[in-house]
C-alpha positions as CSV (number, residue, x, y, z in Angstrom):
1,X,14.3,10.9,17.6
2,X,17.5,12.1,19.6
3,X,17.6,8.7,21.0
4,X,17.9,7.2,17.5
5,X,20.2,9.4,16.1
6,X,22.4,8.5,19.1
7,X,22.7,4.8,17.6
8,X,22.9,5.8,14.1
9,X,26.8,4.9,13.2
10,X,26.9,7.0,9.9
11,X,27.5,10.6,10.5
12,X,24.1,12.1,8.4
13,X,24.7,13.6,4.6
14,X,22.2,16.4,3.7
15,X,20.7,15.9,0.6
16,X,18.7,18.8,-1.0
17,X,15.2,18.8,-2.1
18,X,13.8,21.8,-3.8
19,X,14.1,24.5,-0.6
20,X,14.6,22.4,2.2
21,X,17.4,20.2,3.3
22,X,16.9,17.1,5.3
23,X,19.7,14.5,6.5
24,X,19.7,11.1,5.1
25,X,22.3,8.8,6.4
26,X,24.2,5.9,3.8
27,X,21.5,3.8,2.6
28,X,23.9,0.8,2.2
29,X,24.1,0.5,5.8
30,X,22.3,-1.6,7.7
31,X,22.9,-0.5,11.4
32,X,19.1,-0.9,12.7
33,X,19.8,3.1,14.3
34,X,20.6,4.4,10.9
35,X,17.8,2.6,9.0
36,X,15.5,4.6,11.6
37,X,16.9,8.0,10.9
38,X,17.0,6.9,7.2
39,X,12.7,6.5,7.3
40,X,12.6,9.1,9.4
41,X,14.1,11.4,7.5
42,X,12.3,10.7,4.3
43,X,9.3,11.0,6.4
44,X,10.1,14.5,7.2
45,X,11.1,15.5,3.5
46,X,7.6,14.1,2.2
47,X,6.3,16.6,4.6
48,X,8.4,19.6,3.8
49,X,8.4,19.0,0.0
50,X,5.0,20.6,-1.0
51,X,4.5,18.1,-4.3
52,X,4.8,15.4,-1.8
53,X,2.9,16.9,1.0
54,X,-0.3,17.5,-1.1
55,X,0.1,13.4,-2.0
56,X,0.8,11.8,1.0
57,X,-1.3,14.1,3.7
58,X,-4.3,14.9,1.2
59,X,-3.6,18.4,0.7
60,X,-4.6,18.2,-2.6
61,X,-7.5,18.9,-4.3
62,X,-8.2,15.2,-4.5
63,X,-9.5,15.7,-0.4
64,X,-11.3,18.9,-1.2
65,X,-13.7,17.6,-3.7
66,X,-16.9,18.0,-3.4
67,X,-19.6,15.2,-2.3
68,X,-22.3,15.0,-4.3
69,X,-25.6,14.9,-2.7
70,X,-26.2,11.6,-3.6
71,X,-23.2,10.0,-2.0
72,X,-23.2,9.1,2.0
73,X,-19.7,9.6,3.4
74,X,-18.9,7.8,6.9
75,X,-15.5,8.9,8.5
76,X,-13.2,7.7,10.7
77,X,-15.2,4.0,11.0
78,X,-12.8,2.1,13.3
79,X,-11.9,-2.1,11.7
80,X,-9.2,-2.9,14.2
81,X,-8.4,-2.6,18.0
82,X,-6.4,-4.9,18.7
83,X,-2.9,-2.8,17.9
84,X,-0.7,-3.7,20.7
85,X,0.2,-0.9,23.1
86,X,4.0,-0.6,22.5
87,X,3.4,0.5,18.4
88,X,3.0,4.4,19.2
89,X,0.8,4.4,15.9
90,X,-1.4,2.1,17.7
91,X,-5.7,1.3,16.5
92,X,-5.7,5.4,16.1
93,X,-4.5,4.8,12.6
94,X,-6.6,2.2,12.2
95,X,-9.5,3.9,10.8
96,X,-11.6,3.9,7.3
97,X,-13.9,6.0,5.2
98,X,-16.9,4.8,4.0
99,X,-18.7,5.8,0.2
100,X,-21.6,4.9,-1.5
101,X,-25.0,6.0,-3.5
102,X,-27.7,6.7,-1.0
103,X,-30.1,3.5,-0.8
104,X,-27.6,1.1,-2.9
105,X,-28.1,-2.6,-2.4
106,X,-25.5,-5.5,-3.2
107,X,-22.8,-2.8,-4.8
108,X,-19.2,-4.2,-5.3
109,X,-16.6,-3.0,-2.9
110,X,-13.5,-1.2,-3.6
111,X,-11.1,-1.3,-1.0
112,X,-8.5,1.2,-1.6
113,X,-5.0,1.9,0.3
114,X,-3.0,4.7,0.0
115,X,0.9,5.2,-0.6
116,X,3.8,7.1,1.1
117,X,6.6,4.9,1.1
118,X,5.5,2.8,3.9
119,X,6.0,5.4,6.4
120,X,3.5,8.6,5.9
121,X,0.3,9.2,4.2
122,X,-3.6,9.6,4.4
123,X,-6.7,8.0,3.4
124,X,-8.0,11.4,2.0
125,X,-5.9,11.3,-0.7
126,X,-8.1,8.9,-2.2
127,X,-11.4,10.9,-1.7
128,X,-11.9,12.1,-5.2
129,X,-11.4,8.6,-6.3
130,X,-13.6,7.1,-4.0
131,X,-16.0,10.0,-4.8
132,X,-16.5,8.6,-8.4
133,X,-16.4,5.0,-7.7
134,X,-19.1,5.7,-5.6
135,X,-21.0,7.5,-8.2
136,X,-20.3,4.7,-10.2
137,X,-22.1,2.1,-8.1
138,X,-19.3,0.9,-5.9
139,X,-19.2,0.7,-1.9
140,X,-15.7,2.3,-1.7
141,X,-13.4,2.0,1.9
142,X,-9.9,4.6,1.9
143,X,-8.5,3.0,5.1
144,X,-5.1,4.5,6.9
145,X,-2.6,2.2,8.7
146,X,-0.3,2.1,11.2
147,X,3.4,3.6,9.9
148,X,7.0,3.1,9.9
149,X,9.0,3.1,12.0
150,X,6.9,3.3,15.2
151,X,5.3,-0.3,13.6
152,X,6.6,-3.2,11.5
153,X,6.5,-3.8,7.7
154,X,4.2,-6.4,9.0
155,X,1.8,-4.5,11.4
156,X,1.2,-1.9,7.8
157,X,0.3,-5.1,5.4
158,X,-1.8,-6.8,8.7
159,X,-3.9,-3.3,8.6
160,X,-4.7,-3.8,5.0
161,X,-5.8,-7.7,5.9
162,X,-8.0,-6.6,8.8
163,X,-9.6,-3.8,6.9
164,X,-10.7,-6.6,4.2
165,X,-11.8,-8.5,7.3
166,X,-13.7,-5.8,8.5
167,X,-15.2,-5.5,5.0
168,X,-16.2,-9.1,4.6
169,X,-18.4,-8.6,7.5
170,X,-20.0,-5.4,7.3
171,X,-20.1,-3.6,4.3
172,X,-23.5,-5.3,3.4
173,X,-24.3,-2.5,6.3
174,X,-23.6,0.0,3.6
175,X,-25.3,-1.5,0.8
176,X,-22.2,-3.3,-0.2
177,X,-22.0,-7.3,-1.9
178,X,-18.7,-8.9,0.2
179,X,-19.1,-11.4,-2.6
180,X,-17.5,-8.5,-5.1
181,X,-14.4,-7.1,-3.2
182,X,-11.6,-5.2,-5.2
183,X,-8.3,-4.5,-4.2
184,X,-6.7,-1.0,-4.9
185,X,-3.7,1.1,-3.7
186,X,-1.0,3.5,-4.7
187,X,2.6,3.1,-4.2
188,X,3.3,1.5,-1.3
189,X,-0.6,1.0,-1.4
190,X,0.0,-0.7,-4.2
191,X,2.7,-3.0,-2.9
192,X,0.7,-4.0,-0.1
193,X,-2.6,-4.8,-2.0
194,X,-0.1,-7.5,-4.1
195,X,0.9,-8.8,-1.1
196,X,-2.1,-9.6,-0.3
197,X,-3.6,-11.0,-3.2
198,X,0.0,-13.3,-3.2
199,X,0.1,-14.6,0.4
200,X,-2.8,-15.5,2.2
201,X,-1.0,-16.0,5.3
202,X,-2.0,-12.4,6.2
203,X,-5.3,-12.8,5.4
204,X,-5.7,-16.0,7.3
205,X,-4.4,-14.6,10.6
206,X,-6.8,-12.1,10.3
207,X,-9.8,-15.0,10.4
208,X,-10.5,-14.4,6.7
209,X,-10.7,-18.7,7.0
210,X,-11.1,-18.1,2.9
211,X,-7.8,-16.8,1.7
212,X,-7.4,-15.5,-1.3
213,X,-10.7,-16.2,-2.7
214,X,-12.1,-13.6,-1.3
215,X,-10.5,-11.0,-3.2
216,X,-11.6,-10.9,-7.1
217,X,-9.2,-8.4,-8.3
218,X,-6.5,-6.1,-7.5
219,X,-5.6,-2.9,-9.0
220,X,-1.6,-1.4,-8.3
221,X,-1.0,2.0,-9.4
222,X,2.7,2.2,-9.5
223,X,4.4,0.2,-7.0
224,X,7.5,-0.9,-8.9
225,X,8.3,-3.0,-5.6
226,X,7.6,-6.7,-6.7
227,X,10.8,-8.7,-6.8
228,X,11.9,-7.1,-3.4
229,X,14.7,-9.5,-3.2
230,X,16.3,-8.2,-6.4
231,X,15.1,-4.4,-5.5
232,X,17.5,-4.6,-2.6
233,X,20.6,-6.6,-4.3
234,X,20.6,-4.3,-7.2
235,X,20.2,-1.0,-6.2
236,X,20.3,1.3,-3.4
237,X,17.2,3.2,-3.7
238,X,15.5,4.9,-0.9
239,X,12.7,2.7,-1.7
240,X,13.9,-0.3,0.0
241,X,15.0,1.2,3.4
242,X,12.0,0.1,4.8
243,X,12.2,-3.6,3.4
244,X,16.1,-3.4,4.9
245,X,14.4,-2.2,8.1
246,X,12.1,-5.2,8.5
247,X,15.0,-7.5,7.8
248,X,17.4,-6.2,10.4
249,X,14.6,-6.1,12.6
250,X,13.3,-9.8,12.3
251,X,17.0,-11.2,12.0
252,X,18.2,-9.5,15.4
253,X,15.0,-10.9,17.1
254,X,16.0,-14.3,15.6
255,X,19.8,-13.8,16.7
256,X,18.9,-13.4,20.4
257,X,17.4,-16.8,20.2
258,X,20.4,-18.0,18.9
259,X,19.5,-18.5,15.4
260,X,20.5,-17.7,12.1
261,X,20.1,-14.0,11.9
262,X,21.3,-14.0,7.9
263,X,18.9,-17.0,7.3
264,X,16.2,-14.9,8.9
265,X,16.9,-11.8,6.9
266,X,16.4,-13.5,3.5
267,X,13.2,-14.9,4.9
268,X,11.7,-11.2,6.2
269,X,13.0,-9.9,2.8
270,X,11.1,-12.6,0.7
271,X,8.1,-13.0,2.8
272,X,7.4,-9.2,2.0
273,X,7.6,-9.4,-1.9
274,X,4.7,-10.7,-3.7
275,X,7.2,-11.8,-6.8
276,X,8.2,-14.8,-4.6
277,X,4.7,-15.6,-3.5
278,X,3.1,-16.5,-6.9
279,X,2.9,-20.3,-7.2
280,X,0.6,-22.5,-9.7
281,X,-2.3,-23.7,-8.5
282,X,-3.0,-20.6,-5.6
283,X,-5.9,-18.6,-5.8
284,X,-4.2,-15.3,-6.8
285,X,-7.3,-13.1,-8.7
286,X,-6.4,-11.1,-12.1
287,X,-4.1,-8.0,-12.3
288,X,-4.4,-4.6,-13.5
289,X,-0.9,-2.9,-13.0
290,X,0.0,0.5,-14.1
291,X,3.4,2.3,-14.7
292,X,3.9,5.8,-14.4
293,X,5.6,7.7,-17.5
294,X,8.7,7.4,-17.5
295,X,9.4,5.2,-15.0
296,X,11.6,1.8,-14.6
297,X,8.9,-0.9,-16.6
298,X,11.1,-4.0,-15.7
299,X,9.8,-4.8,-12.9
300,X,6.3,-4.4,-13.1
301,X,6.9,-6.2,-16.2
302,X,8.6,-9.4,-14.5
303,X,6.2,-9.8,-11.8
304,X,3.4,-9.6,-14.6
305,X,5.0,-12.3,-16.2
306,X,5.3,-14.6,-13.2
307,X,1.8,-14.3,-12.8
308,X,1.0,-15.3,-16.5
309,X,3.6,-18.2,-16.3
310,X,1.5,-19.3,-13.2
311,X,-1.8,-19.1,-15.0
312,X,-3.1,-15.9,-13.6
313,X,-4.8,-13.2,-15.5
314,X,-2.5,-10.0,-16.0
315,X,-2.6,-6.8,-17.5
316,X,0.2,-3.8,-17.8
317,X,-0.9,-0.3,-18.4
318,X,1.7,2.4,-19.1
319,X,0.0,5.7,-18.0
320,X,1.1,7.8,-20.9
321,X,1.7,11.2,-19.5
322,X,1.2,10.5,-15.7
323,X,3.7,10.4,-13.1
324,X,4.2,9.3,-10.1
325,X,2.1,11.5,-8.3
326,X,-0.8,12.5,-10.7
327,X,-1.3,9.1,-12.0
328,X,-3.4,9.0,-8.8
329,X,-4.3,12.6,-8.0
330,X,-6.1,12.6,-11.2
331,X,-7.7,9.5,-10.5
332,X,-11.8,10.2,-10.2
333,X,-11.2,13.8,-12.6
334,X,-14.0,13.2,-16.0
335,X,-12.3,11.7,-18.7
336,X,-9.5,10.6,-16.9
337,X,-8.2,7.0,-18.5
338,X,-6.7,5.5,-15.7
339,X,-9.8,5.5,-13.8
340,X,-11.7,4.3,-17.1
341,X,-9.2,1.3,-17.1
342,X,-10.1,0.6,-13.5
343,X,-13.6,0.5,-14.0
344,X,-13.3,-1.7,-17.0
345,X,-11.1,-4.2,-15.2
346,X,-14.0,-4.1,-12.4
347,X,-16.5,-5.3,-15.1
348,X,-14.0,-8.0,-16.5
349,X,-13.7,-9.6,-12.9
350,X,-17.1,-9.1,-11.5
351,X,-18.8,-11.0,-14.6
């Protein structure tokens, strides 16, 4: 990391959160050194910050529930090898856990991904939810993916086509119907799963030869990055370093070809925001978006519109008394409404 704070142009600003202090240079700039340090250090406040550490690295008691006897748990399955050996998060990340009722035949899948902001994380923080869905009949796979910034925007959303991949052509090994697959993720999680359900070019070059179709819902649990291109015009949030990342990145690579290194910023930016994927006549499936409590419902909102006007099916849940952070750590607890919506929503597709 001495090596990229070396390039960073902007002298760092500490910003304060709870006890600990961590640098964050000017988020307006777009010096490919300073957008590093930028992920970097959010990476290393989500770590410090205990609320955040208990999310992201499954510290919480969301990993530490218990299996029930009737529930086989595989870990660490590997779906992808092919990482290439420059990314230093390379196929090691590339791992996913496996849950469903002992001796279950032609189950639905549930393919969940977890959040972070793109740049930490764990699949254990989806364990109690994947603890319930499998009580409730469902083959459920928690996958991890490579990170930022040791990997591209495009290597983390590529992970989450591969793992589908992966589950097209084995889960029937676990009892599992590839017929039935669901989408789910939290956060960024939740950004990538729309991606994916919006542009079928990742799914394609990962030899899913069936696009889209193969995905019969998706379930977002408080994304709030759809319209990426507007994220990033309008405000300065933290949020959309890594999307400014990925456009420096591809627009310098374009530029030492000699092309048009703004013309290829747009495009990166665009090509990672599922708002300016939706077009009539695709084969996006139907929708179930949640909003945390008090948070910004605009654009959730807009992208669920542009779906409707495009004649797909979808819903908005406002999760009354859930933020951020507990709308999924409470996913999987008894009585919890969020997960009832989910399963709900699971029946509705899978009809």
């Amino acid at each position: 990391s001495s090596r990229v704070r070396q390039q960073s142009c902007c002298q760092p600003k500490m910003m304060c959160f709870a006890e600990n202090c961590v640098p964050l240079i000017d988020r307006s700039c777009l010096e490919d050194g300073c957008l590093t340090v930028s992920l970097l250090a959010i990476r290393r406040w989500l770590k410090f910050d205990r609320r955040s550490a208990e999310l992201v690295e499954g510290k919480s008691a969301a990993s530490t529930t218990a299996t029930p006897l009737d529930i086989v748990v595989f870990s660490d399955v590997v779906y992808a090898t092919d990482a290439p050996a420059e990314t230093m998060m390379d196929s090691s990340r590339n791992k996913l856990d496996v849950y469903h009722k002992r001796n279950i035949t032609n189950a639905p899948c549930l393919i969940h991904v977890h959040g972070g902001m793109w740049c930490v994380g764990d699949k254990s923080t989806g364990h109690k939810l994947a603890i319930h869905f499998a009580t409730k009949g469902f083959v459920v796979l928690c996958l991890n993916t490579r990170l930022l910034p040791e990997c591209e925007l495009t290597d983390f959303v590529m992970d989450g086509a591969k793992a589908v991949s992966w589950a097209l052509n084995h889960v029937k090994r676990f009892g599992g119907d590839p017929s039935r697959v669901l989408l789910s993720g939290h956060s960024a999680g939740a950004h990538m799963v729309s991606l994916l359900a919006t542009n079928d070019a990742f799914l394609h070059q990962a030899g899913v030869s069936e696009g889209l179709r193969v995905i019969r819902g998706v379930v977002a649990l408080d994304s709030n990055l759809y319209n990426v291109a507007e994220q990033i015009e309008t405000t300065n949030e933290y949020r959309t370093i890594p999307f400014k990342f990925h456009a420096v990145r591809q627009g310098r690579r374009v530029k030492r070809k000699g092309g048009d290194e703004s013309a290829a910023r747009i495009a990166a930016v665009l090509e990672m925001s599922p708002y300016h994927q939706v077009r009539p006549g695709m084969d996006i499936p139907p929708f179930l978006l949640f909003i945390s409590d008090g948070r910004p419902q605009g654009p959730t909102l807009a992208f669920a519109d542009k779906l409707k006007s495009g004649g797909f099916l979808a819903e908005v849940v406002t999760a009354v008394g859930k933020d951020h952070g507990s709308l999924m750590a409470d996913c999987g607890n008894e009585g919890d409404v969020t997960s009832a919506h989910i399963e709900a929503f699971a029946k509705s597709v899978f009809v």
